[in-house]
C-alpha positions as CSV (number, residue, x, y, z in Angstrom):
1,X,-39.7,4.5,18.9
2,X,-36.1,3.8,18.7
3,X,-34.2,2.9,21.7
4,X,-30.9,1.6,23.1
5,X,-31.9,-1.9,24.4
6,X,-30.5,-4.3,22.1
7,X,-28.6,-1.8,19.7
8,X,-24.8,-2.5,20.6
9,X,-22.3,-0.8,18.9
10,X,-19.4,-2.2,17.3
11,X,-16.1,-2.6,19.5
12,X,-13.5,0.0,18.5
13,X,-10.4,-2.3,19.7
14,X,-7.7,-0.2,18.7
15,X,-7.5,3.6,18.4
16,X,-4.9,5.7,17.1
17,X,-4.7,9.6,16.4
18,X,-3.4,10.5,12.9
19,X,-1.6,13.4,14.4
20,X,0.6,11.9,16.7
21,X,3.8,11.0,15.9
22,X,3.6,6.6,15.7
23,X,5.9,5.6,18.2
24,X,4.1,7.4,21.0
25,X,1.1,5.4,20.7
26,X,0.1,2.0,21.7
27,X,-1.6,-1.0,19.7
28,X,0.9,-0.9,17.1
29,X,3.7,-2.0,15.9
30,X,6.4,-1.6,12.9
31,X,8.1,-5.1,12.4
32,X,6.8,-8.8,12.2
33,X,7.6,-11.5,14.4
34,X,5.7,-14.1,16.6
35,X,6.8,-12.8,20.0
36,X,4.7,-9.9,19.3
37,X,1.6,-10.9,21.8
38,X,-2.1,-9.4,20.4
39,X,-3.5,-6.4,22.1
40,X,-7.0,-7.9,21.7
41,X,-9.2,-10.9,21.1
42,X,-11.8,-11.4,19.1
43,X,-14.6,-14.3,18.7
44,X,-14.7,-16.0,15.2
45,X,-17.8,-13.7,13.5
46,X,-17.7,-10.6,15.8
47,X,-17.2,-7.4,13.8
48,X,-14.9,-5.2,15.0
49,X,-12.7,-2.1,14.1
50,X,-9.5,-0.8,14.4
51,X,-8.4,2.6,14.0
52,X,-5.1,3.3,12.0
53,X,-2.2,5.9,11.4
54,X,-1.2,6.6,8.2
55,X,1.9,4.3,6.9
56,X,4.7,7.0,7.9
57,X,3.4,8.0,11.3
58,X,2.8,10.9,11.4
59,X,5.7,12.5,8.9
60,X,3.7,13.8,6.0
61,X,2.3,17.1,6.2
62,X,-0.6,18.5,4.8
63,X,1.1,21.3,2.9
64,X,3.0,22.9,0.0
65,X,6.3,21.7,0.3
66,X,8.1,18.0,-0.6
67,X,10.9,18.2,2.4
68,X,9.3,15.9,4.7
69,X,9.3,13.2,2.0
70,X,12.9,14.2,1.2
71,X,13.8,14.0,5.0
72,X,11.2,10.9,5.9
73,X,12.7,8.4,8.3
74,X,12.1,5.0,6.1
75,X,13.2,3.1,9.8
76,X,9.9,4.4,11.2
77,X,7.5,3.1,8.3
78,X,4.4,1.3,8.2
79,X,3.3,1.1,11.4
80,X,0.5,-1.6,11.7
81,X,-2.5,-1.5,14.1
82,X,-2.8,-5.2,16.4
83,X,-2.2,-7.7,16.4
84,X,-5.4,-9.3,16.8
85,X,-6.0,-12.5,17.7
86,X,-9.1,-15.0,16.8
87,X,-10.5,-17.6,19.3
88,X,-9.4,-21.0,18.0
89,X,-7.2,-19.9,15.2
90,X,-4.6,-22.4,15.0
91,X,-1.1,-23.4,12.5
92,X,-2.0,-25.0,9.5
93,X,-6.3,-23.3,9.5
94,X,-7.5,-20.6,7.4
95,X,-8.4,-16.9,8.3
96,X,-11.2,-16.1,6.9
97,X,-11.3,-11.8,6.7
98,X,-14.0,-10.2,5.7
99,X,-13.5,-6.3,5.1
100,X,-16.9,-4.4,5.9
101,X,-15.7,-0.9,5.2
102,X,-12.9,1.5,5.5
103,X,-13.3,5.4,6.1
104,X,-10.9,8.0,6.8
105,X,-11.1,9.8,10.1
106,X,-13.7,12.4,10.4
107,X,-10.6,15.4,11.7
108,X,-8.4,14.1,8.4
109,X,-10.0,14.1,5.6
110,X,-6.6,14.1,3.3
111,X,-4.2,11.7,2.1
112,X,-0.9,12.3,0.2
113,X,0.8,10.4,-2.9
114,X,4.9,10.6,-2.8
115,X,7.7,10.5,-4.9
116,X,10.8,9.4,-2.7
117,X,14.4,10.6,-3.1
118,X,16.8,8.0,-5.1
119,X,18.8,7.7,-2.1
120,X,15.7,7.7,0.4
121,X,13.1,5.0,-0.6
122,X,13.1,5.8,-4.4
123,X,10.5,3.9,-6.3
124,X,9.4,2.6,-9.7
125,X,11.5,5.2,-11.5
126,X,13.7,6.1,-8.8
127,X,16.4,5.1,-11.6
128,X,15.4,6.6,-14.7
129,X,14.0,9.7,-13.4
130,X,16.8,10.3,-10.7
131,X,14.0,10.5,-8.6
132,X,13.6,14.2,-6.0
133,X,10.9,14.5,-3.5
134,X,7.3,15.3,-4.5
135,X,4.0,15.1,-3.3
136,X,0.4,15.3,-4.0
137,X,-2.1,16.5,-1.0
138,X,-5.9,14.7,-1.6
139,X,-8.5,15.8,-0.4
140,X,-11.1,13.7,0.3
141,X,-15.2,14.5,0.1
142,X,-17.5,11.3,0.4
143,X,-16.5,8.6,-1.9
144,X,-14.3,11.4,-4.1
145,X,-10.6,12.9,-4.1
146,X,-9.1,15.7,-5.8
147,X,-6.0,18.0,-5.7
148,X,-4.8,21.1,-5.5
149,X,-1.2,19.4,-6.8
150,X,-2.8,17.8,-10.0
151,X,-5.9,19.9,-11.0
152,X,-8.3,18.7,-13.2
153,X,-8.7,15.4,-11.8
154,X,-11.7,14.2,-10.1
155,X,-11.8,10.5,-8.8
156,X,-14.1,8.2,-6.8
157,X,-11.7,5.9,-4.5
158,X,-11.0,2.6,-4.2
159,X,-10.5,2.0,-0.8
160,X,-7.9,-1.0,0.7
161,X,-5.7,-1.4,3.3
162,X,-1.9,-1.5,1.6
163,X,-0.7,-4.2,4.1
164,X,-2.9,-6.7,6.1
165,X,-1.3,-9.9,7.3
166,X,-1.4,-12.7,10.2
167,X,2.1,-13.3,12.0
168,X,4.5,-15.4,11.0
169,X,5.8,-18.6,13.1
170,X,9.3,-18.4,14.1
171,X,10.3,-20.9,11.3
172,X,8.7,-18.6,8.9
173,X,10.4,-15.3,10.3
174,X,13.9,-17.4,9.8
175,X,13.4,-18.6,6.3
176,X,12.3,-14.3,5.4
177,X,15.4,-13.3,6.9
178,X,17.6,-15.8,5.6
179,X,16.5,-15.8,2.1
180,X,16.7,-12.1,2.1
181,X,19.5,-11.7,3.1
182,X,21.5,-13.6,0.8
183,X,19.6,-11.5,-2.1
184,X,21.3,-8.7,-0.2
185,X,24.8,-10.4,0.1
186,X,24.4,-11.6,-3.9
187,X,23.0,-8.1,-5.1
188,X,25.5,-6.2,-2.6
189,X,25.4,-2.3,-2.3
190,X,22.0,-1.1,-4.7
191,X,20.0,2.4,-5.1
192,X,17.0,1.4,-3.7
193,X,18.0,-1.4,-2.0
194,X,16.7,-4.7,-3.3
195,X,15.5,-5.7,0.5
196,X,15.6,-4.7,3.7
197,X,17.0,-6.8,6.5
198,X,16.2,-6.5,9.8
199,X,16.8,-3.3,11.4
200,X,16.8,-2.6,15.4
201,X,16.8,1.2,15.2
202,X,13.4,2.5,15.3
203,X,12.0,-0.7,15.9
204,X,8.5,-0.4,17.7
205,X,5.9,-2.2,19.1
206,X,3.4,-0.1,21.1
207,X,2.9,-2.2,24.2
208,X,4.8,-2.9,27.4
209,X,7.3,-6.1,27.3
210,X,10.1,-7.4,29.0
211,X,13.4,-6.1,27.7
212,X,14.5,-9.2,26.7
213,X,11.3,-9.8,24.6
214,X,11.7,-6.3,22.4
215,X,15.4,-6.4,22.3
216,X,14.5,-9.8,20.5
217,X,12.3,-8.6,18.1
218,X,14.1,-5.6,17.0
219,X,17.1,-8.2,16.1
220,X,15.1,-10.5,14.5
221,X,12.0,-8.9,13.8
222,X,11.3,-8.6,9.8
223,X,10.6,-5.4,8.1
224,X,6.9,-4.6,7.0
225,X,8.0,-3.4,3.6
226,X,7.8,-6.0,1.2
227,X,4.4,-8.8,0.9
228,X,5.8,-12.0,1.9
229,X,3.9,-16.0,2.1
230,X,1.4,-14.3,5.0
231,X,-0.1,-11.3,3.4
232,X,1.8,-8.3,4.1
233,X,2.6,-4.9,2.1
234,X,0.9,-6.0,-1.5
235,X,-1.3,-2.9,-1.7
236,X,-3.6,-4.9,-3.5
237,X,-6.7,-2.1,-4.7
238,X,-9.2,-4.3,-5.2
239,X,-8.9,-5.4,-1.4
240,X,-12.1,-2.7,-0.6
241,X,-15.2,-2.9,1.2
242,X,-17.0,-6.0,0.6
243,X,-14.3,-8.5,0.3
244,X,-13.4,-11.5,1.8
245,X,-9.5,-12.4,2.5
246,X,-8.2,-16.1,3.0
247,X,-5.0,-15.9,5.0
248,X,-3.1,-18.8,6.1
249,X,-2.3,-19.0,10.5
250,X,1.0,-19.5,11.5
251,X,0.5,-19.1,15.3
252,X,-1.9,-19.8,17.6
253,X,-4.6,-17.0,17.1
254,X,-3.4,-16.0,13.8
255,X,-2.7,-12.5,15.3
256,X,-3.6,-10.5,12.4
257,X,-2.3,-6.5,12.0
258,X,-3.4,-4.5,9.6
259,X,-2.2,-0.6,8.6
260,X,-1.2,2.0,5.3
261,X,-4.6,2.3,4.2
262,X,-5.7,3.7,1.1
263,X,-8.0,6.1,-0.2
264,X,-5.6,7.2,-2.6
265,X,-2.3,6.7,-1.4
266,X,-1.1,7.2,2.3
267,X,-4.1,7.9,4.2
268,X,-5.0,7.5,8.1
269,X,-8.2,6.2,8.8
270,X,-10.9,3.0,10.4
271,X,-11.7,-0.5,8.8
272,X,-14.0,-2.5,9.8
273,X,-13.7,-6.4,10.2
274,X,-15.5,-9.4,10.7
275,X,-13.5,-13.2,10.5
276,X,-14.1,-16.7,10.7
277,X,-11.8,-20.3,10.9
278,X,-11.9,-22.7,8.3
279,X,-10.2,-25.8,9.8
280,X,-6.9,-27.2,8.5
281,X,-7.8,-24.7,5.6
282,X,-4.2,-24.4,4.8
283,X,-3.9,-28.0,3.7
284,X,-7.5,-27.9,2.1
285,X,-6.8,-25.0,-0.3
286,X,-3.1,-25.6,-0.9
287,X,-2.9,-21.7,0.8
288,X,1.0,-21.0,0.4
289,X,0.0,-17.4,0.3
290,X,-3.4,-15.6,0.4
291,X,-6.4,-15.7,-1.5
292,X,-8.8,-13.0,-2.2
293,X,-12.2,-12.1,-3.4
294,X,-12.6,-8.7,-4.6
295,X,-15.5,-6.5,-3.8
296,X,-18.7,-6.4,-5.4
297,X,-18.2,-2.5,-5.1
298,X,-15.8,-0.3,-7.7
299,X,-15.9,2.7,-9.6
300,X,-18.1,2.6,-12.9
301,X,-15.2,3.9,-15.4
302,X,-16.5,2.4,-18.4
303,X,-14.3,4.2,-21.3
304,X,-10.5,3.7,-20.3
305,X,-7.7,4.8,-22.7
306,X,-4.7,1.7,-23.0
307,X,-1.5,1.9,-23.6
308,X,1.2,-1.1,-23.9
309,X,4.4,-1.9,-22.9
310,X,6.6,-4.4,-24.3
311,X,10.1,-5.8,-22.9
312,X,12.3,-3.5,-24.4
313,X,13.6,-0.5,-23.0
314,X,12.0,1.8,-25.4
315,X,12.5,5.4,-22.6
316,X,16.1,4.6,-22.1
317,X,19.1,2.8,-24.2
318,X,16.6,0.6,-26.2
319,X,17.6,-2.6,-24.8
320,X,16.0,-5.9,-25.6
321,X,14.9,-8.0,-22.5
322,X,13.6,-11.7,-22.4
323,X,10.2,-11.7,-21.6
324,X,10.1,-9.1,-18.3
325,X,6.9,-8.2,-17.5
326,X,8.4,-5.4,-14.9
327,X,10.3,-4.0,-17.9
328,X,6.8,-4.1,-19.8
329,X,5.0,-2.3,-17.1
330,X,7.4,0.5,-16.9
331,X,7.3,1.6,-20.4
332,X,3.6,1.1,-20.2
333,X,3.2,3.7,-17.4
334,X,6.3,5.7,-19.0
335,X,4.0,6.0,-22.5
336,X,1.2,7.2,-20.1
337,X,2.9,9.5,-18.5
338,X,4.7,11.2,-21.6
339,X,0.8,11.6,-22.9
340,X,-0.4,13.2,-20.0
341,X,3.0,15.7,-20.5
342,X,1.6,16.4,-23.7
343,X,-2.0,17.7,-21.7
344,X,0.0,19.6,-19.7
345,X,1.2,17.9,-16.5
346,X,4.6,17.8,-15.4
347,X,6.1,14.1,-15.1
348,X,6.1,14.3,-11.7
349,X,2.2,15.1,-11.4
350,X,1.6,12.4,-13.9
351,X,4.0,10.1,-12.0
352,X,1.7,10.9,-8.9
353,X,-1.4,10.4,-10.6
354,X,-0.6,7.1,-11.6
355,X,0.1,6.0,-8.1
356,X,-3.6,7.1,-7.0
357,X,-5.8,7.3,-9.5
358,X,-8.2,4.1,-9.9
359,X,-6.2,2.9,-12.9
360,X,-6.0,-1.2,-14.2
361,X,-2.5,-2.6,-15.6
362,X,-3.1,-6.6,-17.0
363,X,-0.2,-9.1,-18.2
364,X,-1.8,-9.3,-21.9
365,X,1.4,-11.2,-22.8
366,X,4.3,-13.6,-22.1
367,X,4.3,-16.7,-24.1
368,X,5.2,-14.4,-26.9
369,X,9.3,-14.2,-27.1
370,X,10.9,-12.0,-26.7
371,X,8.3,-9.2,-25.5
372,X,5.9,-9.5,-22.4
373,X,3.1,-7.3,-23.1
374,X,1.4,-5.4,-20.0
375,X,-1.2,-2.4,-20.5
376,X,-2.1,0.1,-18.3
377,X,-5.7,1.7,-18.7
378,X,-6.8,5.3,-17.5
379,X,-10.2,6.0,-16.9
380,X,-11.2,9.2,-18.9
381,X,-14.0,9.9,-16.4
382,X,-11.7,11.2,-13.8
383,X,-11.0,13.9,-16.0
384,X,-12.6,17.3,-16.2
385,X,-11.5,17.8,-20.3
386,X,-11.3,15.2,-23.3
387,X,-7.8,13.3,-23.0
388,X,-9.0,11.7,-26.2
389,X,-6.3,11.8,-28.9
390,X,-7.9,14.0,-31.6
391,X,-6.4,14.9,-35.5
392,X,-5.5,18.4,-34.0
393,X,-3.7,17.3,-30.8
394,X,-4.1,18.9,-27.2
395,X,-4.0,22.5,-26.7
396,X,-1.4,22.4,-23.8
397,X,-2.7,23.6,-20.5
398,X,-0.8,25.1,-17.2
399,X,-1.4,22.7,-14.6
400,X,0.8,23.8,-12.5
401,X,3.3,21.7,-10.3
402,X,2.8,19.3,-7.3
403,X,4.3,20.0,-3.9
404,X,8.3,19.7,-4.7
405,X,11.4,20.4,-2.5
406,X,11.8,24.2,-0.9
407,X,15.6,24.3,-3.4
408,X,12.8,23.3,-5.9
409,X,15.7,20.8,-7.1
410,X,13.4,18.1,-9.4
């Protein structure tokens, strides 16, 4: 018979609810800096979970209409949950991070995919597509998403958290903000902005500290946007139950945060941990930034269909660039997306599907001058028809639109 002695469940230590708004909670916080104390402590090899919001807070709506992405408030962004710290972490060892599973909350089982105004956030093709709100509602059903944005599209998940980093050191925090900041002063005024410095408006951190403390860390406190030397926003897929992180301590207890989880994109939701020390690792494995190993557990898409990119500018004037695999990628996920139009999706649903789907881009190329070759494959599983290229073509199908602005301005 089953009983209670000895079955000890583990320690939520941080818990959140995905419907209120992020700033009115506590155990998180939206900027990085070592005056940020941990809300909780943790013994090298407990497991443990924490709960988190989804990366807006609380501004995305489950619904038919794009204006809270147009309107989003990019200040209040990508809330974390911690930090945590870990018993006998010190500067200079290795966090060992092992990720035991992620879930979505049982009262929100949805996540969203955006496209963000040119002038508000933008993206990948904020440029070249003069980019308007959109979104794409998933729901989520056991290990599967679909949409009623992009139908015919069925997908198991590959789920990660999108940012998950320790704290950086105060010498850390001013070498970020310095180098940044002179990108900013040589780049000057850009659409999207090429970083983002720190920012005391909406500055959060969801505990109670002395004035002085927060008024610090809202001056100095770096933005959680980009991935930086300690881990940080490098939605990294492959990050999903099962594997093991190797981050580098900065402070004393390493004070690790984690938040943005993904089922898809944008989702609210639990993730379980469990971490260990590996003494002076940083000097042992020459960690200057993290190491992972990915999970033993992914989607079996065995049939993918490719398509390349090369450096040149192929979807727009046709200019030639020296070896740029970020120019290669683009046209990559441009040729996939002017395929799916031919199916039948709109760009923007193909744009969106891109950002979700399970899909794998590899560096093929770049000893080869002047073209860097990248590929981007699409699993044909995760469709309900044959995307196939046949002698007779597609016949085109209405698929709709994703959720776009109420002036329906694309």
């Amino acid at each position: 018979m089953a009983t209670e002695a000895n079955s000890i469940p583990h320690p939520t230590l941080i818990s959140v609810d995905p419907f209120v708004p992020a700033a009115k909670q506590k155990g998180i916080h939206n900027r990085w800096h070592p005056d940020i104390p941990p809300v909780a402590t943790v013994k090298p090899g407990q497991t443990f979970k924490i709960e988190c919001v989804d990366w807006t807070g609380a501004q995305i709506g489950n619904n038919d209409c794009s204006d809270d992405v147009k309107n989003i408030d990019l200040t209040k962004i990508h809330y974390l949950s911690g930090p945590i710290a870990v018993e006998g972490a010190e500067p200079g060892d290795c966090l060992v991070v092992d990720i035991l599973d992620i879930k979505p909350f049982d009262k929100m089982p949805w996540g969203y995919t955006g496209i963000f105004e040119l002038e508000n956030g933008g993206g990948l093709f904020a440029k070249e597509f003069k980019s308007r709100a959109a979104k794409a509602i998933w729901d989520i059903n056991g290990i599967y998403a679909t949409s009623r944005h992009i139908p015919g599209v069925r997908f198991a998940g590959v789920t990660h958290p999108g940012l998950i980093g320790t704290a950086p050191s105060a010498e850390l925090l001013a070498t970020w903000n310095k180098r940044e900041g002179e990108l900013i002063t040589a780049c000057g005024e850009s659409v999207p902005p090429v970083a983002f410095p720190p920012e005391p408006v909406n500055a959060y951190v969801g505990q109670d500290l002395p004035p002085e403390v927060m008024e610090k860390i809202a001056k100095e406190g770096a933005r959680t946007v980009p991935g930086r030397e300690h881990g940080g926003n490098c939605d990294i897929k492959n990050l999903s139950r099962g594997s093991r992180c190797y981050f580098p301590v900065f402070v004393e207890g390493a004070n690790l945060s984690v938040g943005d989880l993904h089922f898809s994109q944008g989702d609210a939701g639990i993730i379980t941990f469990s971490t260990s020390i590996i003494k002076g690792g940083v000097e042992k494995f020459a960690l200057k930034q993290p190491i992972f190993v990915p999970s033993p557990i992914d989607p079996m898409y065995s049939q993918k269909i490719v398509f390349e990119g090369l450096s040149v500018d192929i979807h727009g004037d046709g200019k030639q660039y020296n070896m740029d695999a970020t120019v290669a990628y683009k046209q990559a996920a441009l040729n996939a997306i002017a395929y799916l139009m031919k199916i039948g999706y709109t760009r923007e649903q193909a744009y969106l599907l891109l950002s979700a789907a399970p899909v794998e881009s590899h560096v093929g190329a770049v000893v080869d001058s002047p073209n860097a070759c990248v590929t981007l494959a699409i699993p044909t599983g995760i469709f309900e028809y044959d995307i196939l290229p046949n002698p007779n073509g597609f016949q085109k199908r209405d698929l709709g639109q994703c959720a776009i602005r109420s002036d329906g301005v694309l």
